[in-house]
N, CA, C and O atoms as a MOPAC input file, in Angstrom:
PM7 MOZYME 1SCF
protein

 N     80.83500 1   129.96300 1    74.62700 1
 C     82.20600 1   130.45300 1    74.69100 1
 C     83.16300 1   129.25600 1    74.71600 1
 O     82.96500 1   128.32000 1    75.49100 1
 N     84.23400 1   129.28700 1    73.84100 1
 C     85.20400 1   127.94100 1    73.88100 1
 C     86.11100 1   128.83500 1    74.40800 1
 O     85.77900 1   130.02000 1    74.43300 1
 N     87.56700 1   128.39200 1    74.98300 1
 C     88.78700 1   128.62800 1    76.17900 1
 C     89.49600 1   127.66900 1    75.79000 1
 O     89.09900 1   126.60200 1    76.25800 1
 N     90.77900 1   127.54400 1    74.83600 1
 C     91.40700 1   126.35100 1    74.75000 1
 C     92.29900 1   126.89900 1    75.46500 1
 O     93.32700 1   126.42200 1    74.98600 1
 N     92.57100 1   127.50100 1    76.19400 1
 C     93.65000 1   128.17500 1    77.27100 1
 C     93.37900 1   127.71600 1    78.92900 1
 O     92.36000 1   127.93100 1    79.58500 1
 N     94.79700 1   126.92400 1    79.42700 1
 C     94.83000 1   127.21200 1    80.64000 1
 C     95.43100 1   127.70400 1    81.61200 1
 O     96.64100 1   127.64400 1    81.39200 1
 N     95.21100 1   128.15300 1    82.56300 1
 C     96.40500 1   128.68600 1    83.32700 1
 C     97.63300 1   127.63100 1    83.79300 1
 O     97.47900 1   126.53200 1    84.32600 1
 N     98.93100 1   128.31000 1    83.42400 1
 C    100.16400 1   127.64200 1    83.41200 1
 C    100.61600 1   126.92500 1    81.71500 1
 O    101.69700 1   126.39500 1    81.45800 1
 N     99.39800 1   127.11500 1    80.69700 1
 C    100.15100 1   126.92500 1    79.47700 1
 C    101.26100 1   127.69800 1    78.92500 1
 O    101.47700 1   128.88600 1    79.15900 1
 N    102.00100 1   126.86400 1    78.11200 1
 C    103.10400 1   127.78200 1    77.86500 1
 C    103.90400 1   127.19300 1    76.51900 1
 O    103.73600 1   126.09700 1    75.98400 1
 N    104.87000 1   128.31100 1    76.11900 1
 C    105.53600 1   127.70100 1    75.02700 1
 C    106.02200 1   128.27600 1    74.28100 1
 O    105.51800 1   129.35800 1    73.98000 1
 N    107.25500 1   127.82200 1    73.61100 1
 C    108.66600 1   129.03200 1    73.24200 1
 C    108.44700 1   128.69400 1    72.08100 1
 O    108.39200 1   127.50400 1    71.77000 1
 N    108.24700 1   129.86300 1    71.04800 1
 C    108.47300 1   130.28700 1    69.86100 1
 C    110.18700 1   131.00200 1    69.20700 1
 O    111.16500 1   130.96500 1    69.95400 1
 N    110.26700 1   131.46100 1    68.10900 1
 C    111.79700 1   131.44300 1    67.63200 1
 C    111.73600 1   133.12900 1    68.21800 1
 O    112.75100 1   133.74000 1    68.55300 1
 N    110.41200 1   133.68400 1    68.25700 1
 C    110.53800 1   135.57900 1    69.23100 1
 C    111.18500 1   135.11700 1    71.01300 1
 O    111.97000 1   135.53200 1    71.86600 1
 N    110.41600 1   134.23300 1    70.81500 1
 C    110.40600 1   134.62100 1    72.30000 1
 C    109.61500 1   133.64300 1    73.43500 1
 O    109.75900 1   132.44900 1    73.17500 1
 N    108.73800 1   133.94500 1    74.75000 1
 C    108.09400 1   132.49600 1    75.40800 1
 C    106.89700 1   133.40900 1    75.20900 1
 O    106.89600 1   134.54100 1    74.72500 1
 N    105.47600 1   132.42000 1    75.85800 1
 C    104.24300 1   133.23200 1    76.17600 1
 C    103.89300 1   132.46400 1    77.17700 1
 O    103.69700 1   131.33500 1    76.72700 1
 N    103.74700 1   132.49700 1    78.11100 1
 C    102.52500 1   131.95400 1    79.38500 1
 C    101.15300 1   132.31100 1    79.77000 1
 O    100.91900 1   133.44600 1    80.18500 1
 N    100.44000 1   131.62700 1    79.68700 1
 C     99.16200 1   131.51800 1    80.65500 1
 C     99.02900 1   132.44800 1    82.24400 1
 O     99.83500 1   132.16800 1    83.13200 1
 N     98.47100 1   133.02000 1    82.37000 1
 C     98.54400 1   133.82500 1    83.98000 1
 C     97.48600 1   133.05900 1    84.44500 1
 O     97.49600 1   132.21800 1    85.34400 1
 N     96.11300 1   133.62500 1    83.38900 1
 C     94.87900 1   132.89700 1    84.03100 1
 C     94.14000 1   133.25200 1    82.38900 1
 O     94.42900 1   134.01800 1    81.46900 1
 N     93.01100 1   132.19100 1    82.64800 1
 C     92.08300 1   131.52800 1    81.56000 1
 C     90.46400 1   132.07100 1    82.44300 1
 O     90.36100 1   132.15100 1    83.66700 1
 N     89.49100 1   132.34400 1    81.56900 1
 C     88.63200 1   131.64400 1    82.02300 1
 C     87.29600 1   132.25500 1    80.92200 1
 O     87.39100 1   133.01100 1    79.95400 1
 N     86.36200 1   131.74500 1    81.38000 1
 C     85.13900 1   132.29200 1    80.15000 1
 C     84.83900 1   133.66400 1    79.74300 1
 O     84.50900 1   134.69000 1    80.33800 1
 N     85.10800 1   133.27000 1    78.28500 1
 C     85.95500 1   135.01900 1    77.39500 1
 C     86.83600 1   135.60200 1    77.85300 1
 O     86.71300 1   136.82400 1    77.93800 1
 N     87.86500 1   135.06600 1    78.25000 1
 C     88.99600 1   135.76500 1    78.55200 1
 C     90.22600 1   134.68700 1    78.73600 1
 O     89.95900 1   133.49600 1    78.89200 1
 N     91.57900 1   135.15300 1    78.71000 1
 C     92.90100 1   134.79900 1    78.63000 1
 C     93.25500 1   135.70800 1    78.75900 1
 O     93.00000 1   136.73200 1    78.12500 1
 N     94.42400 1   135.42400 1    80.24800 1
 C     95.85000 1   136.82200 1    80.44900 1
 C     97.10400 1   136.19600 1    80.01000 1
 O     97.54200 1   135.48100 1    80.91200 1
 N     97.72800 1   136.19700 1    79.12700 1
 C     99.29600 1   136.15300 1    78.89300 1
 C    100.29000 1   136.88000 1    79.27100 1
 O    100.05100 1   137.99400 1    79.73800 1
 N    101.80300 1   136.35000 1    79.14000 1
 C    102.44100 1   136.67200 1    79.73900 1
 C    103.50400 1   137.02100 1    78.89400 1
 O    104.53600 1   137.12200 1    79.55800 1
 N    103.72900 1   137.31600 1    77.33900 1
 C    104.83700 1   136.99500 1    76.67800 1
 C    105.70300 1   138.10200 1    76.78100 1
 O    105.44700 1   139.27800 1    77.04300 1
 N    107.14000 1   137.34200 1    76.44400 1
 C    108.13100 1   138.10400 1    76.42600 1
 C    109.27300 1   137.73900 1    75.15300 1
 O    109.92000 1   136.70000 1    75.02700 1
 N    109.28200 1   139.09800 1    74.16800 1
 C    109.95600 1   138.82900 1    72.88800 1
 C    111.82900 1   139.24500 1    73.29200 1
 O    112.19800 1   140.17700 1    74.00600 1
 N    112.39700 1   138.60500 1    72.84300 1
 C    113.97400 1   138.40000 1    73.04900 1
 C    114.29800 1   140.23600 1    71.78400 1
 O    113.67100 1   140.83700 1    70.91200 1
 N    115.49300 1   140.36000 1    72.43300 1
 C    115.98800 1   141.82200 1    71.60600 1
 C    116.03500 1   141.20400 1    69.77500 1
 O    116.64800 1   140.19900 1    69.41600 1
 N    115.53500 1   141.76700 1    69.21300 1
 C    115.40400 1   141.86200 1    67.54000 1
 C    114.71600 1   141.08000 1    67.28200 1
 O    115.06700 1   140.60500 1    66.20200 1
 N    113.77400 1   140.56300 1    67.69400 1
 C    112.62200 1   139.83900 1    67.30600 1
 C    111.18200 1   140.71800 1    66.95500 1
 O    110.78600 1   141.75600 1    67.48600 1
 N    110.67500 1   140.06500 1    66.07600 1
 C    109.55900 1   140.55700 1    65.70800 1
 C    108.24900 1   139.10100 1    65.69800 1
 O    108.59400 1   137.94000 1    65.47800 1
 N    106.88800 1   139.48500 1    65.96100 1
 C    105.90900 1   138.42800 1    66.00900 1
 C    105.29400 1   138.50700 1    64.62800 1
 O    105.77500 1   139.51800 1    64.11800 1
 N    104.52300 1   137.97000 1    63.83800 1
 C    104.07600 1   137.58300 1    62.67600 1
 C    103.03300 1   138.48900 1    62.48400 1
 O    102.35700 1   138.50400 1    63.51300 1
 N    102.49800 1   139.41100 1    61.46800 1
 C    101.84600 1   140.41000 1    61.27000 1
 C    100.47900 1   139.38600 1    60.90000 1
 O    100.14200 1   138.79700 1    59.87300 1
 N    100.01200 1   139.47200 1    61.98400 1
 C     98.56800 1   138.95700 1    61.96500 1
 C     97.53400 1   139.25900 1    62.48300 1
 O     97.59700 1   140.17200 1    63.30600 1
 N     96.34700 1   138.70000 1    62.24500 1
 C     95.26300 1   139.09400 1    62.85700 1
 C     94.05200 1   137.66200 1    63.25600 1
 O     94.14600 1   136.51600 1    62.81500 1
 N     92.89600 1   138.23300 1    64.26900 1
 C     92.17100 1   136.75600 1    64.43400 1
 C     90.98600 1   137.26800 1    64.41800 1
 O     90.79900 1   138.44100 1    64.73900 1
 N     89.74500 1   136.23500 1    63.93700 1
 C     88.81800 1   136.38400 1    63.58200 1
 C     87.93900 1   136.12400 1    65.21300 1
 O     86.78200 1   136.47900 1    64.99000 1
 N     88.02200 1   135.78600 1    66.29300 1
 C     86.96000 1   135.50600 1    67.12700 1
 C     87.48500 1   135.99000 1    68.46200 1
 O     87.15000 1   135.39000 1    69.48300 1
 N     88.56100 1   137.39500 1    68.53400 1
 C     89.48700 1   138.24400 1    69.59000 1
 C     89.99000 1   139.35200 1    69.52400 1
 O     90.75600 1   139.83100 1    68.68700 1
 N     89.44100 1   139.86700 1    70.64800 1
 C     90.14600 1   141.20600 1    70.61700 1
 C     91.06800 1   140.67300 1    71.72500 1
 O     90.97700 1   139.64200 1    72.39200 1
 N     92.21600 1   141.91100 1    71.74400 1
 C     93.63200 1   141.83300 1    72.91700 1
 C     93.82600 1   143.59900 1    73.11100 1
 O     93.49700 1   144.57900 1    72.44200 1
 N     94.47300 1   143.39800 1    74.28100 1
 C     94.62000 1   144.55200 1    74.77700 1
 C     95.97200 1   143.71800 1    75.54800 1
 O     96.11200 1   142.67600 1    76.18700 1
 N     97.01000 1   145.05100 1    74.98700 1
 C     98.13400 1   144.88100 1    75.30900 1
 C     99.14400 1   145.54300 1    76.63500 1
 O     98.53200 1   146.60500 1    76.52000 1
 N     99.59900 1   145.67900 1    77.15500 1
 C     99.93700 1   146.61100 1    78.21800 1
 C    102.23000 1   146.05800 1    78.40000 1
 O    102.84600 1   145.02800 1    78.67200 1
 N    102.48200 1   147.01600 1    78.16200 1
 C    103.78000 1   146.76900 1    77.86000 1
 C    104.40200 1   146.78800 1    79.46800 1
 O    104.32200 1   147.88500 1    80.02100 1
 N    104.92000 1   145.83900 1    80.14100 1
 C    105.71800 1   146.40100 1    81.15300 1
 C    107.30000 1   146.00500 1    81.56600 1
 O    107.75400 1   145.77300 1    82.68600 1
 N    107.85900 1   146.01200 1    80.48700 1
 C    109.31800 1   146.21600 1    80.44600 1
 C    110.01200 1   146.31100 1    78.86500 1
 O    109.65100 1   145.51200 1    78.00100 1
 N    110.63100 1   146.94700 1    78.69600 1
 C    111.69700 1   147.27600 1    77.27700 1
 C    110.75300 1   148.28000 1    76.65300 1
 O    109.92300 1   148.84100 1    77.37000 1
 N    110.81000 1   148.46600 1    75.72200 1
 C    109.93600 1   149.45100 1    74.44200 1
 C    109.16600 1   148.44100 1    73.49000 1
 O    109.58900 1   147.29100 1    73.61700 1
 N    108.25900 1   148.57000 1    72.67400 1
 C    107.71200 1   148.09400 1    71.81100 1
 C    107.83100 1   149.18200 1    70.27400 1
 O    108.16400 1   150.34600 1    70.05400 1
 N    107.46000 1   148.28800 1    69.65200 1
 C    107.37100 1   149.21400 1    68.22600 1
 C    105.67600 1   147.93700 1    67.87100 1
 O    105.62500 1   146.74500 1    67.56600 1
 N    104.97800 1   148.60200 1    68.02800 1
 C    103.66800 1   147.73100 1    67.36900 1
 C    102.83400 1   148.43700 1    65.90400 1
 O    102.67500 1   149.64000 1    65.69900 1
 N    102.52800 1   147.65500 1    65.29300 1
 C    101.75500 1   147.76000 1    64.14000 1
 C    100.40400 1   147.46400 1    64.14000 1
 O     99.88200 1   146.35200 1    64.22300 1
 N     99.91300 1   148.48200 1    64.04500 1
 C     98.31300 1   148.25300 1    64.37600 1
 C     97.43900 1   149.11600 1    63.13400 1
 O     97.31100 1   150.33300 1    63.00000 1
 N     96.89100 1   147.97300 1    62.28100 1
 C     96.27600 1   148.27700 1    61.11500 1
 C     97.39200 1   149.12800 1    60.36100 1
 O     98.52600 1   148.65300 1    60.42200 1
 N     97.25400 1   150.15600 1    59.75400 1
 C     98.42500 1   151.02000 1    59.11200 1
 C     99.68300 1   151.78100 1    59.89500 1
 O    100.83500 1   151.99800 1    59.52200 1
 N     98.95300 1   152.11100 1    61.19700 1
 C     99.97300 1   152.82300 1    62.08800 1
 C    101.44100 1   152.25800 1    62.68700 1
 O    101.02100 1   151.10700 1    62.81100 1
 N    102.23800 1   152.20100 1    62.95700 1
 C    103.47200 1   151.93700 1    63.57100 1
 C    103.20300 1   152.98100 1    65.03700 1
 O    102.80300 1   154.14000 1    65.14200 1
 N    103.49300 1   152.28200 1    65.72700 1
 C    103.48000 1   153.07600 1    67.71300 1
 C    104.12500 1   152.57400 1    68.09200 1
 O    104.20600 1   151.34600 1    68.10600 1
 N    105.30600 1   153.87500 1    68.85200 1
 C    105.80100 1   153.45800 1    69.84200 1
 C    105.35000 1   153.15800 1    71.16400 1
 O    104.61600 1   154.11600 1    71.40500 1
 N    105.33600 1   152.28200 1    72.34700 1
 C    105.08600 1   152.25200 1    73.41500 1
 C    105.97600 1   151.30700 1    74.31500 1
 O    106.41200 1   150.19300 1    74.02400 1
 N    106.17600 1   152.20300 1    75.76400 1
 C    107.27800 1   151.90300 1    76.74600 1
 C    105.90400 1   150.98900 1    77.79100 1
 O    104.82900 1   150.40700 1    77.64500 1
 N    106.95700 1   151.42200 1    78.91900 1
 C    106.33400 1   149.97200 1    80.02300 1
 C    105.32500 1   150.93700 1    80.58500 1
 O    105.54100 1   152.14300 1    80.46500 1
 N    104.44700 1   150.58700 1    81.07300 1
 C    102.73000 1   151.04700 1    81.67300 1
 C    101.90700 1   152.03600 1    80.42900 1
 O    101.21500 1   153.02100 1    80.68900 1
 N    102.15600 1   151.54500 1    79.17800 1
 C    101.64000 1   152.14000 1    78.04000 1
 C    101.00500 1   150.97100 1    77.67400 1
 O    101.46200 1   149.85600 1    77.92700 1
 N     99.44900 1   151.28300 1    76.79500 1
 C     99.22600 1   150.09100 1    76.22600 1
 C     98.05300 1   150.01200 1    74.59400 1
 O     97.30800 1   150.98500 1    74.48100 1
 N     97.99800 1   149.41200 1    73.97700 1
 C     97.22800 1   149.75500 1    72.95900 1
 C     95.91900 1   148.42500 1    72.97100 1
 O     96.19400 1   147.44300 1    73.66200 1
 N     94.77900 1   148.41800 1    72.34800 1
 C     93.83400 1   147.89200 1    72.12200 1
 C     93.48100 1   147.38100 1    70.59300 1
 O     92.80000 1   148.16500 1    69.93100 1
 N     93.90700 1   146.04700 1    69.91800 1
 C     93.65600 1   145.79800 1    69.03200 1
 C     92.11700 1   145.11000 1    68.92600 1
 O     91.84700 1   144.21300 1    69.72400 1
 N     91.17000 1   145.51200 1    67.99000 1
 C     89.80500 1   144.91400 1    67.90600 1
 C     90.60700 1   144.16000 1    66.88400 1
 O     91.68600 1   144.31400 1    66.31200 1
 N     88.95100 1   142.66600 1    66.90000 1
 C     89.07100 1   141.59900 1    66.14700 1
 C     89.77800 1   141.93100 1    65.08400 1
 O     90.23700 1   143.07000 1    65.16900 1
 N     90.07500 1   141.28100 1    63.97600 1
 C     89.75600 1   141.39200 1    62.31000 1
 C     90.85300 1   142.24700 1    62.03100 1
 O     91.29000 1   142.35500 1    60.88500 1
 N     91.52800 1   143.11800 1    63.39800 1
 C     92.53400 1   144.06800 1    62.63900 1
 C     94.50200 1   143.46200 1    62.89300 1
 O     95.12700 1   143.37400 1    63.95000 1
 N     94.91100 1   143.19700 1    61.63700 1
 C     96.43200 1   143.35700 1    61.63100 1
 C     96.88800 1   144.08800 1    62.35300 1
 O     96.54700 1   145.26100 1    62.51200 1
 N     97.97300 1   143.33700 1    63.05900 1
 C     98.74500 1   143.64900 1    63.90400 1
 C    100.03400 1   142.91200 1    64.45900 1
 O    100.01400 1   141.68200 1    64.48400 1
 N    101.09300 1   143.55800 1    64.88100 1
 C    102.36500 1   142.62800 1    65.20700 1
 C    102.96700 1   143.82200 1    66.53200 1
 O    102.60400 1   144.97000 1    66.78800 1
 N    104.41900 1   142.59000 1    67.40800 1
 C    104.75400 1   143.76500 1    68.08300 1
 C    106.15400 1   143.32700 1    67.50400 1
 O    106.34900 1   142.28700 1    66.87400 1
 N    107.31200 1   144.50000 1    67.88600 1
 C    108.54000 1   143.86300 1    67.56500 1
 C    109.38500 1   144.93500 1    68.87800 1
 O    109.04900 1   145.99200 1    69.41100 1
 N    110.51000 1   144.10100 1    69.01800 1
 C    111.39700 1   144.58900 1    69.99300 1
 C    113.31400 1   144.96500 1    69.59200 1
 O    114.30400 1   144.23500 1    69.54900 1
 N    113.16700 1   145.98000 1    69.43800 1
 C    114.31800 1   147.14500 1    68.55500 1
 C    115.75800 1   146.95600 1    69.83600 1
 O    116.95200 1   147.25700 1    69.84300 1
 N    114.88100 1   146.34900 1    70.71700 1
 C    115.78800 1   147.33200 1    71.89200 1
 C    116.95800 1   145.96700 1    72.31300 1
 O    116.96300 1   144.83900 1    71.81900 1
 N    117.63800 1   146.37400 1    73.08700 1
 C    119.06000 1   145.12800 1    73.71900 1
 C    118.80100 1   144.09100 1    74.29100 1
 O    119.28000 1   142.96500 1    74.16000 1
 N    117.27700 1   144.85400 1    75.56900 1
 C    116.84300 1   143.77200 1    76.53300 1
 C    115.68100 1   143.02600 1    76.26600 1
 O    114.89200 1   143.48800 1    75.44200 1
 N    115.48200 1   142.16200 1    76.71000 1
 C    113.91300 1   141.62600 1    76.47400 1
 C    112.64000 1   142.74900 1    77.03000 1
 O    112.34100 1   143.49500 1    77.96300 1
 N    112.21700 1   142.29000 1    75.83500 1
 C    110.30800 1   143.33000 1    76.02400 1
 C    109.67100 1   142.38800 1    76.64500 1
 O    109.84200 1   141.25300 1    76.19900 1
 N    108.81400 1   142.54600 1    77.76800 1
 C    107.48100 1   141.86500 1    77.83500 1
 C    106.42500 1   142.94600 1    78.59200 1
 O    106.46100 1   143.97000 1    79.27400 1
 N    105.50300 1   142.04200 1    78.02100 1
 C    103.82000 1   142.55500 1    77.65700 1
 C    102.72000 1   141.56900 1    78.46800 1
 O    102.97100 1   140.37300 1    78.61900 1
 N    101.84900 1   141.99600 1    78.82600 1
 C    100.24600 1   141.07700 1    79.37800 1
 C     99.91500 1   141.47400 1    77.99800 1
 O    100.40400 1   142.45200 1    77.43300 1
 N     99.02300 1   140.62600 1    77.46600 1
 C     97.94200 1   140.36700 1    76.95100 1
 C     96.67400 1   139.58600 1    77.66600 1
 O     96.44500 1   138.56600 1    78.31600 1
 N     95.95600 1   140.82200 1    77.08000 1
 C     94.49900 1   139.97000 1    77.76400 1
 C     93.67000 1   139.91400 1    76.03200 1
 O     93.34200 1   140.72300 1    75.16500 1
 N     93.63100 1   138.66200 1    76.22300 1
 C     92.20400 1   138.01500 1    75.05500 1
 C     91.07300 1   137.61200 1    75.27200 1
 O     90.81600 1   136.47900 1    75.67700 1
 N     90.05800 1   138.70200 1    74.97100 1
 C     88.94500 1   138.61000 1    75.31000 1
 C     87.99200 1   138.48500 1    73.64800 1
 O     88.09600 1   139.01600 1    72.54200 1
 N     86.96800 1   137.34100 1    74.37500 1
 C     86.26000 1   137.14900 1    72.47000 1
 C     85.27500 1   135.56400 1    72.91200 1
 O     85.46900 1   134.80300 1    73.86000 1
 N     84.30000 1   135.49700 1    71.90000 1
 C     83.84400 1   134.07400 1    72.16400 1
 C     84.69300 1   133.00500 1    72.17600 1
 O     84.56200 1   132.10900 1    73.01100 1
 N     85.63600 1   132.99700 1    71.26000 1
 C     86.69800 1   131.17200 1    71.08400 1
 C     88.19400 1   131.91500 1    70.95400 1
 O     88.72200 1   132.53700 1    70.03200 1
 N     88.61100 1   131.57800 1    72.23900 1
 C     90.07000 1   131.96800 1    72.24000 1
 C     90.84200 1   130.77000 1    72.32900 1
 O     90.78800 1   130.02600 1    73.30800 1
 N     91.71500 1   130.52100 1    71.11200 1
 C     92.33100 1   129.39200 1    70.56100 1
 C     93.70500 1   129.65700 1    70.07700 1
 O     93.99800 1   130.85000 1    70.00900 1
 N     94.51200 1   128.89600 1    69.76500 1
 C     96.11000 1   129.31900 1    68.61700 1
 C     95.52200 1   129.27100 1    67.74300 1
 O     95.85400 1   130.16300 1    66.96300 1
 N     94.64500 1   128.59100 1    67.33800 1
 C     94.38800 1   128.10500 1    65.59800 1
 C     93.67600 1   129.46400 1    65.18200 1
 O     93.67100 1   129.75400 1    63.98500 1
 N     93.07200 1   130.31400 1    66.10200 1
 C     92.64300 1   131.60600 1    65.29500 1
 C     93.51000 1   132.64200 1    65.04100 1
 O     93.39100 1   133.83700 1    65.31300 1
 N     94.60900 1   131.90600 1    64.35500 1
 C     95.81600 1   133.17000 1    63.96300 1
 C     95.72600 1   133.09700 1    62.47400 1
 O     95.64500 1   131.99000 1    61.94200 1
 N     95.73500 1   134.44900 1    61.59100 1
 C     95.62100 1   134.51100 1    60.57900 1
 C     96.75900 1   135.19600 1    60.57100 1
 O     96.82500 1   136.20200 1    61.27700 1
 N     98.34400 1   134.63200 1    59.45300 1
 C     99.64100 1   134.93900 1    59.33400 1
 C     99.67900 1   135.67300 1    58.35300 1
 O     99.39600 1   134.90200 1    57.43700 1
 N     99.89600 1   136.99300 1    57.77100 1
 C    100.21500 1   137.52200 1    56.52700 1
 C    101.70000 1   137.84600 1    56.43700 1
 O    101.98100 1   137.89000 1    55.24000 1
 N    102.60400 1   138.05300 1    57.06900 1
 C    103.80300 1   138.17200 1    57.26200 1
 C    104.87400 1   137.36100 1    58.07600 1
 O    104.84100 1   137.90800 1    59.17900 1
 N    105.77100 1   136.39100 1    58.13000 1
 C    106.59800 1   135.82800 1    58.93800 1
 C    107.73100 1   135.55500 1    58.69000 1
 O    108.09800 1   134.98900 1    57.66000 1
 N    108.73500 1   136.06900 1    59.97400 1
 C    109.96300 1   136.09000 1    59.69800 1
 C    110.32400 1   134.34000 1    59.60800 1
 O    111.18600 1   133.74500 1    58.96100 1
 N    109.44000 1   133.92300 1    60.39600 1
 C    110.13700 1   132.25100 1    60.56100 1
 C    109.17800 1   131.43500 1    59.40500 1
 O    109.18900 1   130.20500 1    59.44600 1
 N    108.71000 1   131.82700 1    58.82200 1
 C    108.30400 1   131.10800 1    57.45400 1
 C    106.72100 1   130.43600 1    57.93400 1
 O    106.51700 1   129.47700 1    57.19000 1
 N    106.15200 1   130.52400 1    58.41100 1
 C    104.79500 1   130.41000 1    59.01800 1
 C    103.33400 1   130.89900 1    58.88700 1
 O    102.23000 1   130.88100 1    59.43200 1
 N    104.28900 1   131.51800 1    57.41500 1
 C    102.75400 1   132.16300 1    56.93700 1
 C    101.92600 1   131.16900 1    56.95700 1
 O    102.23600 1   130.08500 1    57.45000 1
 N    100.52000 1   131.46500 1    56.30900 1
 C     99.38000 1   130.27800 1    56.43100 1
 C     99.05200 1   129.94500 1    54.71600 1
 O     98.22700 1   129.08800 1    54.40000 1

């Protein structure tokens, strides 16, 4: 199992921040929170699943073909391999836990097919 995650990493993207809660073998809890009209990059990763749990603003997430809505103590389960993005419609900031669970949880296992900030791959 590789963990390039530690607890207290962190770091602001043009959506929004993400933090570290806690790290440890096969697993990562995050902390991110997307700013009002932001959207994250319609992607997917080859060596993670995430499970998302919304607890403040609304989400609009894309998961494989579907579009879902989900509010705060709602949450969805993306497996490996499948496309996916969240975006935030609403005034206030959204934030979400993510937990990443998988053998090698890394940044570099992001596969970009869509980006508003030009970051495709």
């Amino acid at each position: 199992m590789a963990n390039a995650y530690n607890r207290g990493d962190k770091d602001t993207r043009p959506w929004g921040t993400w933090e570290v809660l806690d790290a440890g073998d096969g697993f990562c809890v995050k902390r991110i929170c997307v700013t009002p009209g932001s959207i994250l990059s319609l992607q997917s990763h080859h060596h993670r699943a995430e499970h998302w749990i919304i607890v403040k603003g609304e989400a609009l997430v894309t998961l494989g073909e579907d579009k879902l809505v989900k509010k705060a103590n709602e949450s969805v389960y993306i497996p490996a391999e499948t496309k996916h993005r969240i975006q935030n419609n609403g005034k206030e900031n959204m934030e979400f836990i993510e937990v990443q669970t998988g053998a090698i949880l890394d940044e570099n296992d992001i596969v970009r097919y869509e980006d508003s900030y030009g970051r495709v791959s």
